[in-house]
Residue, then its C-alpha position, 0 to 999 in steps of 0.5 A: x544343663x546349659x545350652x550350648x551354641x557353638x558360633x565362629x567370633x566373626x558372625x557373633x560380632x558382625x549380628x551384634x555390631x553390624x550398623x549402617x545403610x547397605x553398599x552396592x556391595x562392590x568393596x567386597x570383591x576386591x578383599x576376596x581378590x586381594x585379602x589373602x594377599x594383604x594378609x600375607x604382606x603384613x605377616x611377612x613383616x613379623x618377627x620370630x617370635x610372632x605368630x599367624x593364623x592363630x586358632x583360639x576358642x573359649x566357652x562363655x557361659x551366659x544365664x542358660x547358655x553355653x557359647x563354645x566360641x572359635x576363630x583364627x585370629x591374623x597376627x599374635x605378636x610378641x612386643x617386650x613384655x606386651x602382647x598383642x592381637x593384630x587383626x589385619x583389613x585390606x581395602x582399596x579406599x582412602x586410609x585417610x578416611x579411615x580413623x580409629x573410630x570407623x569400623x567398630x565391628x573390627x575392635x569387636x572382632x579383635x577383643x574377643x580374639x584378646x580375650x579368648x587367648x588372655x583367658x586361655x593364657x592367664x594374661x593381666x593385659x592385652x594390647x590389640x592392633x588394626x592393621x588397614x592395607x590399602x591395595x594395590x598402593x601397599x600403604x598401611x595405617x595402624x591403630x593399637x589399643x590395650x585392655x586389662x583382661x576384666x574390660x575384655x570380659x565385660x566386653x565379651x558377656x556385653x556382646x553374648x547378652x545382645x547376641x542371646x535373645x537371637x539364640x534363645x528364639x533359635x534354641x526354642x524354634x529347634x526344640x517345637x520343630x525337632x518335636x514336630x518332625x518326630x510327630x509327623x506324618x506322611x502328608x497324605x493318605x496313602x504313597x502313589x506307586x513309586x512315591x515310597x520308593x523315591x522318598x526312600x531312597x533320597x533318605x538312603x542317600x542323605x543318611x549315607x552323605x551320597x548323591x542321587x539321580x532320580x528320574x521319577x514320572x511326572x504325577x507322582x508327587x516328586x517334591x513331597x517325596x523328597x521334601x518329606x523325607x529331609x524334614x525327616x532327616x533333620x529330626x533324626x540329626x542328620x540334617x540342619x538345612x534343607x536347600x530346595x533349587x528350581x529353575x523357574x518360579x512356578x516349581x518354587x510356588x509347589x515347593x511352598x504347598x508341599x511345605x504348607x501341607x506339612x505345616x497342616x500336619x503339625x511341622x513347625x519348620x523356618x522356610x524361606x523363598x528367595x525371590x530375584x532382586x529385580x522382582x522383590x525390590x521396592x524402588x520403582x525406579x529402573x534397577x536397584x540404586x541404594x543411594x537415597x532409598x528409605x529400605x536400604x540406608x540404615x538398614x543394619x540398624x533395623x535388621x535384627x529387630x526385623x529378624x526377630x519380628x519374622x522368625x518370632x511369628x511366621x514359618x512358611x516366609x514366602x514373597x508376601x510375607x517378606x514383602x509384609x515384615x520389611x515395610x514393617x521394618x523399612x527394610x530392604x526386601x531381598x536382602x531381608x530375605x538373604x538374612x532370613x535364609x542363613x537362619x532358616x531351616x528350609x530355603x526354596x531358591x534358584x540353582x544359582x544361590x549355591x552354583x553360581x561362583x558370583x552369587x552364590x551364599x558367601x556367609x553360609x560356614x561350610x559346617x551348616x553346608x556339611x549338615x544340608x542336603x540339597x533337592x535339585x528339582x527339575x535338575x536336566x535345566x542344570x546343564x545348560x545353566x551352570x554353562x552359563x554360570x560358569x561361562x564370562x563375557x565382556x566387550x570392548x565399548x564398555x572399557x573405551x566408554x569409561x576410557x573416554x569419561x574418565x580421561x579428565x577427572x580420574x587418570x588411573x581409571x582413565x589408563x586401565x581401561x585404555x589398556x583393557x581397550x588397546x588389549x581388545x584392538x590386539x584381538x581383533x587385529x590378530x582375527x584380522x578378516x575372521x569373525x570370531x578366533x577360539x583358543x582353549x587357553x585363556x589370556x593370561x595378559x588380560x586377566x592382569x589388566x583387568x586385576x589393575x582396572x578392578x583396583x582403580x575402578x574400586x578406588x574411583x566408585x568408593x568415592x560414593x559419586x553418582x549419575x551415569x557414569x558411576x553407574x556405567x562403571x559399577x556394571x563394567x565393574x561388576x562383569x570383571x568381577x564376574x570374569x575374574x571369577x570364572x578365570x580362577x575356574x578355567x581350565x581344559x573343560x573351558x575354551x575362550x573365544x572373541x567375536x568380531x561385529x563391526x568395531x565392537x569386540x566379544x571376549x569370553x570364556x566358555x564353559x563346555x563341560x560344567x560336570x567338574x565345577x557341579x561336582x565340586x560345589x556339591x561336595x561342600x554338601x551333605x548330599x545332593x538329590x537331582x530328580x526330574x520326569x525327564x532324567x534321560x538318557x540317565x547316563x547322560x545326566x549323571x556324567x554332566x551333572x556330576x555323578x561319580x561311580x559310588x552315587x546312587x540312581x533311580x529310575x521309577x516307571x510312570x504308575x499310569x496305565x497305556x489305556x490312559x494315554x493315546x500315542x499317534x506319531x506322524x512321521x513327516x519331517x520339520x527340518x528347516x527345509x522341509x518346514x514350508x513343504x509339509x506345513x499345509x500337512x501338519x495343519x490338515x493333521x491339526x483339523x482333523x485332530x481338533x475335530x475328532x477330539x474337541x478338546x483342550x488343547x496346546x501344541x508345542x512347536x520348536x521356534x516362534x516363527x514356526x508357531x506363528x506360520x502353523x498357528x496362522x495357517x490353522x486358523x485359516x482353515x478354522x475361523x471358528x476355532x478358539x486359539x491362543x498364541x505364546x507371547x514374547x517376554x510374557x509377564x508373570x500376570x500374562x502367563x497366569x492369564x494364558x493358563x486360567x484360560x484353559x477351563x475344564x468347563x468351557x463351552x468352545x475347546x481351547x486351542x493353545x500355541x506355544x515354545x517348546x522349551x519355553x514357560x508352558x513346556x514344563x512345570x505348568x499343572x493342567x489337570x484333568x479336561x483343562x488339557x486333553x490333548x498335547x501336539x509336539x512338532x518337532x524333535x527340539x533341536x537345539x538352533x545349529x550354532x557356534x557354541x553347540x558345535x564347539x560343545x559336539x567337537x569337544x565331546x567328541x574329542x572326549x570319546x563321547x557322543x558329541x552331537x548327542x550331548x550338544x544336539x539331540x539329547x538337550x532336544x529330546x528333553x524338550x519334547x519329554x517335558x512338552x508331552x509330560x504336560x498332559x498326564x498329571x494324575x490317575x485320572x487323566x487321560x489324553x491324546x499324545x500327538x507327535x510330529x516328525x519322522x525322526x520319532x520312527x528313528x531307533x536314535x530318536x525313538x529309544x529316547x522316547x519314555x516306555x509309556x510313549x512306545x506303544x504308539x500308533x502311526x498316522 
């Protein structure tokens, strides 16, 4: 019996036609702004008897494979006794550039959609147009050619033979990991309490197509606990992907152990980790530019052979190994890395690869969405990143910057941009003396002269022109693109806001509440899992991440026992006023503590400044101690080395400071006497700002607890994570010093996890 792949025309022709170096990319989001309108301004041109959106399919058999092929063509059109495939391309370059032989992927696209109604129909010939729509001038340009339905059906059987080794490698790769999930067992000896709980109820939820929030104790092994069970899943066919989403690299690295752990076991399993292009590329110049670079020009050439390399003989496709198999290929690493992903069964990213509109996987088909779950580890991170996902921003030097260097040689560009610059002037003509003005609608005016901008600055950078002032105009370009976007999006859970400083001019739309936009992108998916330590108040975190009635919780007690943890809370105040006051305290607390336990230790303080004052005043009063201080912008080399130098086996304890909230206050492993003592001064409130105060105010309108939502629980959160540092297994134990007098607060104190609450004062 044949076996079957079911493919959409599109990718089909686009593995196998696909030829030439990689653009910037910029001619893509003008076809997602203006194609669907393209479209409709040619069909509108269609006489009665034509047809639009016309679905087809066929089945090709090919040696022993059965290709079940489908897509919508543009346009059927009924010519005399001819007819004809219209397949319709908007661009906003020069159609003069264009010729019958530029883009061979759109004949390829259109002959199978010829084929495929020739051989439902019966028809002897077909005729086949492109039609190329150039906006926004309206202009069109044509080019009809016709075959004979036995040239379509060698073309067809052409194209499924180049296409068939790639899904033969897929075919026999799902065949040994289908039965290597079926062989495979929990990776370790036995569940930790609570491990089994978890593991069951993320497979509940994916077996049920339902969300879960999950808040399960920092040591309990959360990502074998909701990775295991998804591998799971795919072998019973409820699954095809697996996404595993982190907010920082270092849980990207336990997501990588976890799946090499079951490697170990027997699971044969395509994983892929995408690593930021800035990190991955291999250009040594400042920012990507793929003009002149070897990995970049002809990559399309080379991509196929590349991907059949990679998938033929590795599984666990971390950095290093993409990093290895482009040099091989002279391939561009991150995009290497996007191509491995879209055929990988597990891929280890950031939140922003399925949330964020601007990035997200553009060629991923909403069937493979449909199969995959998605494991949102540390998911309280969620919030405030998907404000700024959603969230726009643009300023007003950029456009008079283009406006000034277009004058002369592009008076199109030159007249957008000073419109969007004029537009500007009128915002900070209307704020007259205020320095910012805040409206819950969006300009609706602005959002059309940045349409027209968008358009020109696309015309003026498929010139393929290079040097300072294309690449202030591919940046400027790029960001309307982002605003544009997030327009679409907008609506009463947003407001738009200008910010005056000098001459220059703010504008942004502002998402306060990401809840809707997370929900919707989710539902695109099979299921969603958020699990985090620090999941509280779950209410919470449910509402803003999302979570309708019918979506599951869970809750796990820590499965550590009260004599392993030490709580000492002291209650004096580190408001800002009272911060100089109290410091001499704090750092006498300090001395003593480090005295009394002469151990590793890392204290946690809310502000750079405050760390650096008690940090400073403490080794004053202990010149002999050993401390290490929290830098600015680290390197991953500096956080590495910040970390190694916390030894169980030292000779002097090390007294660590850090940023609550920042890099070492979560995701980091120290176990057992590398970190005995964790000190957290502070509640963690967030800065008062502007933006958290419109936040307050807009909860608060919502019936809610608004200073909650903007101030206190984002804040305690930090502190959850920051102490959560210290019990990482069954054998640790350690002291837990907290530091305000906020902590005895029944507000502060109900937010403390039950394993905290048996402190003593000090």
């Amino acid at each position: 019996m044949p076996h079957t792949i079911q493919i959409s025309v599109r990718p089909l022709v686009e593995y196998v036609f696909r030829s030439g170096s990689i653009t910037s990319g910029f001619r893509t989001a003008t076809s997602l702004t203006e194609g669907t309108r393209a479209h409709q301004q040619v069909q509108r041109d269609y006489g009665e008897n034509d047809q639009k959106e016309v679905q087809l399919e066929a089945e090709i058999p090919y040696e022993d494979l059965l290709f079940v092929v489908e897509g919508r063509c543009d346009g059927l059109i009924q010519e005399n006794e001819r007819i004809m495939i219209d397949e319709i391309k908007s661009t906003s370059g020069d159609l003069g550039e264009i010729t019958e032989h530029t883009y061979p992927v759109h004949w390829a696209q259109a002959k199978m959609y010829a084929y495929m109604y020739a051989k439902l129909h019966e028809i002897p010939t077909m005729a086949v147009r492109l039609t190329y729509f150039q906006v926004p001038s309206g202009e069109r340009k044509q080019f009809v050619q016709e075959w004979s339905f036995a040239q379509l059906e060698s073309f067809v059987f052409e194209v499924v033979a180049a296409y068939a080794p790639y899904a033969n490698l897929l075919r026999e790769h799902g065949e040994r990991r289908d039965r290597s999930i079926r062989e495979l067992k929990f990776p370790f000896p036995a569940y930790r309490e609570g491990q089994r709980k978890l593991a069951g109820a993320v497979y509940k939820s994916i077996g049920e197509g339902r969300r879960l929030f999950a808040k399960a104790p920092t040591g309990i092994g959360k990502t074998i606990s909701t990775l295991f069970p998804s591998v799971k899943a795919i072998g019973e066919g409820l699954l095809s992907r697996i996404f595993y989403l982190t907010a920082k690299t270092i849980t990207r690295t336990t997501a990588e152990e976890a799946m090499a752990r079951m490697e170990r076991q027997g699971l044969c399993m395509h994983t892929v980790t995408l690593t930021a292009k800035d990190k991955i590329c291999f250009s040594e110049a400042e920012g990507c530019s793929q003009m002149g670079c070897a990995f970049s020009e002809g990559y399309y050439d080379r991509i196929n052979d590349a991907i059949l390399d990679l998938l033929s003989n590795e599984t666990l496709i971390t950095r290093p190994v993409v990093e290895e198999y482009a040099r091989k290929h002279t391939v561009c690493p991150f995009e290497f890395s996007l191509d491995a992903a879209y055929a990988a069964d597990a891929v280890i990213c950031d939140y922003n690869y399925v949330f964020d509109p601007r990035v997200s996987f553009k060629r991923m088909p909403e069937d493979v969405k449909k199969r995959s779950v998605l494991l949102i580890d540390e998911a309280h991170n969620l919030v405030d990143r998907a404000r700024g996902m959603f969230s726009a921003e643009l300023n007003k030097s950029a456009f008079l910057e283009l406006q000034r260097a277009y004058k002369e040689s592009n008076p199109g560009l030159y007249n957008t941009a000073k419109r969007v610059n004029n537009r500007f002037k009128v915002l900070r003509k209307v704020s007259e003396e205020e320095e910012r003005i805040v409206g819950s609608q969006q300009p609706e005016m602005m959002v059309e002269l940045l349409e027209d901008f968008s358009l020109q600055a696309e015309a003026e950078l498929m010139t393929g022109k290079s040097g300072d002032e294309a690449d202030a105009l591919l940046e400027c370009y790029f960001a309307v693109q982002g605003y544009l976007r997030i327009s679409k999006l907008y609506d009463d859970r947003f407001v738009t806001y200008a910010e005056m400083s000098g001459s220059e001019v703010f504008l942004k739309l502002f998402c306060l509440d990401p809840s809707y936009l997370l929900q919707q992108a989710g539902k695109n998916y099979r299921s969603s899992v958020f699990f985090s330590a620090t999941l509280m108040p779950l209410g919470y975190y449910r509402d803003m991440l999302g979570g309708e009635e019918e979506d599951y919780s869970l809750s796990i007690p820590s499965p550590f026992s009260s004599e392993q943890l030490d709580v000492r809370i002291l209650p004096l105040s580190t408001r800002f006023k009272d911060r100089e006051r109290n410091s001499e305290a704090i750092v006498r607390m300090l001395s003593a503590l480090v005295q009394e336990k002469p151990v590793n230790t890392l204290i946690f303080l809310p502000s750079y400044p405050y760390m650096q004052d008690i940090h400073e005043a403490f080794a004053r009063m202990n010149p002999e101690a050993r401390t290490l201080l929290q830098g600015h912008g680290m390197s991953e080399e500096e956080r590495e080395a910040f970390l190694n130098a916390f030894q169980a086996d030292a000779e002097d304890p090390l007294i660590g400071f850090a940023v609550m909230g920042g890099i070492f206050s979560e995701g980091i492993d120290l176990k057992g006497e590398r970190l005995s003592s964790v000190v957290v001064i502070g509640v963690g409130l967030p800065q008062l700002s502007f933006e958290n105060d419109i936040i307050k105010d807009y909860f608060d309108r919502t019936g809610k607890r608004g200073y909650d939502y903007a101030y206190v629980y984002p804040g305690m959160n930090k502190v959850l994570q920051a102490g959560g540092r210290l019990i990482r297994s069954e054998q640790d134990s350690g002291t837990l010093t907290l530091v305000d007098d906020r902590f005895l607060n029944r507000q502060y104190g109900m937010l403390l996890p039950e394993e905290w609450r048996h402190y003593r004062r000090i």
